[in-house]
Backbone bond lengths (Angstrom), bond angles and torsions (degrees), N, CA, C in turn:
res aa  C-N    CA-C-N  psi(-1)  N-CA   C-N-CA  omega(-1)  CA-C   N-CA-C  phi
1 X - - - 1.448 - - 1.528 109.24 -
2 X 1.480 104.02 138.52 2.084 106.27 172.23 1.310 96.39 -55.78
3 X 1.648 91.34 148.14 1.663 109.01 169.01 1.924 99.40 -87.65
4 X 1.395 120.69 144.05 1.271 94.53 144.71 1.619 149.79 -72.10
5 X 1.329 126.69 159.68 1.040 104.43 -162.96 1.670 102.18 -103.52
6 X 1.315 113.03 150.17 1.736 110.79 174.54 1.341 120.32 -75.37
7 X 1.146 126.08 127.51 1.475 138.53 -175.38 1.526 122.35 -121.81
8 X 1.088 120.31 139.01 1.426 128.14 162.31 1.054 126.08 -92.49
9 X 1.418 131.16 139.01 1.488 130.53 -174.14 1.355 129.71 -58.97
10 X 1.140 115.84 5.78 1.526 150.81 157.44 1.480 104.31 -60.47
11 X 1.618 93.73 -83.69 1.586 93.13 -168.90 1.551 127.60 -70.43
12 X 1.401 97.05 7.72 1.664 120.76 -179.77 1.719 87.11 -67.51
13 X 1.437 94.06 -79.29 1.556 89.51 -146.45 1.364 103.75 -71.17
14 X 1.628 133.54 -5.63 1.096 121.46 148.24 1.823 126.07 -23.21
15 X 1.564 94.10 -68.92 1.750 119.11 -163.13 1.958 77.71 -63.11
16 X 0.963 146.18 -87.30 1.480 163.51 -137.64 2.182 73.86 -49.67
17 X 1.386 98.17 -76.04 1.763 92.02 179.18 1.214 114.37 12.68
18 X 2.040 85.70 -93.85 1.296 145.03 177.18 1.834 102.11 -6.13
19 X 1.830 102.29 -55.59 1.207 86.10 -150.89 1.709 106.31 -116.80
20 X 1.816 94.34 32.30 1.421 97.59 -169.42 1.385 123.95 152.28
21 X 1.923 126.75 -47.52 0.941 122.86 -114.23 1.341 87.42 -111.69
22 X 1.485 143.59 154.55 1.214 124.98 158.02 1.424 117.00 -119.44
23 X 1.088 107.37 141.56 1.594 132.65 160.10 1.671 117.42 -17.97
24 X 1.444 129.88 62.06 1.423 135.41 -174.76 1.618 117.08 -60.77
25 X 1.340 107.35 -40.85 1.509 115.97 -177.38 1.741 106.49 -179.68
26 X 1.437 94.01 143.14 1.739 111.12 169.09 1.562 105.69 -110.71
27 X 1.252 99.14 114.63 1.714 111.15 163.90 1.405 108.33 -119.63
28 X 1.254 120.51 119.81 1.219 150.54 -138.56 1.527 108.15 -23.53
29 X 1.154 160.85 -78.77 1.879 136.25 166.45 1.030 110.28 -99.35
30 X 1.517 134.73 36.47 1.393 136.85 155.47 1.701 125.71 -118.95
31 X 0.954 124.70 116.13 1.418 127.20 -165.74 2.005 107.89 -91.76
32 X 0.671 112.42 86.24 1.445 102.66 168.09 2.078 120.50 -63.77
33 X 1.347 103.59 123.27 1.257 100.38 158.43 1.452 124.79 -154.97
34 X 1.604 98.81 166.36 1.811 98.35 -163.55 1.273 103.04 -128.03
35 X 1.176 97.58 163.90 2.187 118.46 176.67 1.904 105.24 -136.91
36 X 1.672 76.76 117.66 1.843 76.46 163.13 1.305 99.34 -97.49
37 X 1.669 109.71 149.15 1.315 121.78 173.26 1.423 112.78 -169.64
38 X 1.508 110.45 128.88 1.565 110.48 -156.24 1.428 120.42 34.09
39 X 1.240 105.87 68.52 1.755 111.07 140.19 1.938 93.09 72.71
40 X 1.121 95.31 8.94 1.889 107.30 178.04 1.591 106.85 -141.28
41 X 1.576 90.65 147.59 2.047 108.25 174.82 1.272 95.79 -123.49
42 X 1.462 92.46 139.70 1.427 115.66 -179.47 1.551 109.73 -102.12
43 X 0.941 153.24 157.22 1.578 139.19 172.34 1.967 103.92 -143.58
44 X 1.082 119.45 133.47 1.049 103.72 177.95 1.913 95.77 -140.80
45 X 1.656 122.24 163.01 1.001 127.75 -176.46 1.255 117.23 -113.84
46 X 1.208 135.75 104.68 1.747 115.06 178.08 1.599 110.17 -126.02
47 X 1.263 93.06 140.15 1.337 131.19 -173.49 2.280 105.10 -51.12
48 X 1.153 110.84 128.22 1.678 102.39 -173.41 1.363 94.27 -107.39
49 X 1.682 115.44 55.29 1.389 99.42 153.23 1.642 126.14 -97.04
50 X 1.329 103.86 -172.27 1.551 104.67 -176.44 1.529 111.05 -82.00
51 X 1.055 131.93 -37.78 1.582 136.86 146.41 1.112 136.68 -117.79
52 X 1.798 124.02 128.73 1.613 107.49 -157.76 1.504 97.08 -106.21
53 X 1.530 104.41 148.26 1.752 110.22 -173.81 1.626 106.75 -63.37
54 X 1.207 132.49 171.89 1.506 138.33 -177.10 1.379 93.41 -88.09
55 X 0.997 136.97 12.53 1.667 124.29 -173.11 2.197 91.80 -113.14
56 X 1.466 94.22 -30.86 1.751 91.95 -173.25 1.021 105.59 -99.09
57 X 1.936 137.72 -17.42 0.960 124.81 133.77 1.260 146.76 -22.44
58 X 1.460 117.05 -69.45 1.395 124.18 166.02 1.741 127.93 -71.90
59 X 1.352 107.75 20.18 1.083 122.09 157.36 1.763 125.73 -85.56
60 X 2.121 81.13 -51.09 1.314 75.21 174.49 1.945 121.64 -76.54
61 X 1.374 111.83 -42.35 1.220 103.62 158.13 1.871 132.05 -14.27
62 X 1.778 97.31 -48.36 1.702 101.09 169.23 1.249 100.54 -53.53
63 X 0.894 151.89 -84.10 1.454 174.22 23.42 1.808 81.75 158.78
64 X 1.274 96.89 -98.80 1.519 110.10 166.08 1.006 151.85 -43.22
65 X 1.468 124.92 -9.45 1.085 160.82 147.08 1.951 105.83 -67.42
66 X 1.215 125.36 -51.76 1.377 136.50 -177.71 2.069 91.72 -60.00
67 X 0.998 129.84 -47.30 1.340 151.88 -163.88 1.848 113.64 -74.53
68 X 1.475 105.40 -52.79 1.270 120.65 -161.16 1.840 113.03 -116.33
69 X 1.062 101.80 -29.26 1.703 121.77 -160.54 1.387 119.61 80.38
70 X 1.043 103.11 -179.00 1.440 118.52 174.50 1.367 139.13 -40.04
71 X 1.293 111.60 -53.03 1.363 137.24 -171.97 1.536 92.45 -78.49
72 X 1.808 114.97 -67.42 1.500 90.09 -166.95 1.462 118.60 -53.43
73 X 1.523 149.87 -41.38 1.446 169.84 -21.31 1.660 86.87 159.83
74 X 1.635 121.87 -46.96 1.585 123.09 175.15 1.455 94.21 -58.54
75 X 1.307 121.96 -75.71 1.623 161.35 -132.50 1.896 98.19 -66.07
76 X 1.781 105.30 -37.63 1.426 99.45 175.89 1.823 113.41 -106.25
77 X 1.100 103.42 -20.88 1.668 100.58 176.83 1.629 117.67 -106.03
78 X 1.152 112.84 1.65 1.844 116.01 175.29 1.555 102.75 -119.93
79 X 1.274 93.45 142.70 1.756 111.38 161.80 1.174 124.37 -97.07
Protein backbone atom coordinates (compact mmCIF):
# COMPACT_ATOMS: atom_id res chain seq x y z
CA UNK A 1 0.00 0.00 0.00
CA UNK A 2 1.21 3.99 -0.81
CA UNK A 3 2.59 5.62 2.12
CA UNK A 4 1.25 9.09 2.42
CA UNK A 5 3.35 11.69 1.67
CA UNK A 6 4.02 14.76 4.27
CA UNK A 7 3.13 18.11 3.07
CA UNK A 8 3.18 21.64 4.00
CA UNK A 9 0.55 24.08 3.41
CA UNK A 10 2.74 25.64 0.99
CA UNK A 11 3.05 22.87 -1.19
CA UNK A 12 -0.74 22.31 -0.85
CA UNK A 13 -1.79 25.20 -2.51
CA UNK A 14 1.04 24.91 -4.79
CA UNK A 15 -0.35 21.23 -6.20
CA UNK A 16 -4.26 22.90 -5.96
CA UNK A 17 -2.28 25.90 -8.31
CA UNK A 18 -0.80 23.33 -10.32
CA UNK A 19 -4.00 22.00 -11.32
CA UNK A 20 -6.20 25.04 -11.57
CA UNK A 21 -7.08 26.66 -8.43
CA UNK A 22 -6.56 30.24 -7.65
CA UNK A 23 -5.57 32.06 -4.71
CA UNK A 24 -9.12 33.99 -3.55
CA UNK A 25 -7.90 35.40 -0.22
CA UNK A 26 -5.25 35.03 2.75
CA UNK A 27 -6.65 35.49 6.21
CA UNK A 28 -3.97 35.28 8.41
CA UNK A 29 -2.51 31.20 8.11
CA UNK A 30 -5.30 30.11 6.01
CA UNK A 31 -5.38 30.59 2.30
CA UNK A 32 -8.67 30.13 0.70
CA UNK A 33 -8.90 29.10 -2.96
CA UNK A 34 -11.35 28.32 -5.78
CA UNK A 35 -11.80 26.63 -9.35
CA UNK A 36 -14.65 27.19 -11.64
CA UNK A 37 -15.26 24.22 -13.67
CA UNK A 38 -18.34 23.16 -15.51
CA UNK A 39 -20.89 25.58 -14.61
CA UNK A 40 -19.59 24.75 -10.74
CA UNK A 41 -16.99 26.45 -7.94
CA UNK A 42 -15.14 24.53 -5.93
CA UNK A 43 -13.61 26.43 -2.87
CA UNK A 44 -11.32 24.79 -0.68
CA UNK A 45 -9.32 26.16 2.60
CA UNK A 46 -5.82 25.15 3.54
CA UNK A 47 -4.17 25.59 6.51
CA UNK A 48 -0.26 27.58 5.95
CA UNK A 49 1.34 25.46 8.31
CA UNK A 50 4.75 23.90 8.19
CA UNK A 51 3.32 20.33 8.57
CA UNK A 52 -0.27 19.28 8.06
CA UNK A 53 -1.67 16.46 10.50
CA UNK A 54 -3.07 13.20 8.48
CA UNK A 55 -6.49 13.95 9.80
CA UNK A 56 -6.36 17.72 7.77
CA UNK A 57 -4.73 16.13 5.10
CA UNK A 58 -7.27 13.75 4.14
CA UNK A 59 -9.73 16.27 4.23
CA UNK A 60 -8.17 18.17 1.94
CA UNK A 61 -7.49 15.24 -0.36
CA UNK A 62 -11.70 14.90 -0.20
CA UNK A 63 -11.75 18.13 -1.46
CA UNK A 64 -9.63 17.17 -4.44
CA UNK A 65 -10.57 14.10 -5.09
CA UNK A 66 -14.48 15.60 -5.45
CA UNK A 67 -12.60 17.93 -8.30
CA UNK A 68 -10.05 15.58 -9.99
CA UNK A 69 -10.97 11.82 -9.13
CA UNK A 70 -9.33 9.27 -7.79
CA UNK A 71 -6.47 8.35 -9.68
CA UNK A 72 -5.20 11.89 -10.03
CA UNK A 73 -5.71 12.49 -5.86
CA UNK A 74 -3.41 8.82 -5.48
CA UNK A 75 -0.79 10.17 -8.13
CA UNK A 76 -0.29 13.71 -6.13
CA UNK A 77 -0.54 12.83 -2.37
CA UNK A 78 0.93 9.02 -2.19
CA UNK A 79 4.35 7.68 -2.83
Amino acid sequence: MPKLKQFSGKEVVKLFEIHGFKVKRTLGSHVRLTLDKNDSSYHVTIPLHDSLKKGTLHGIMRDFELCFGKEETDLCFFS
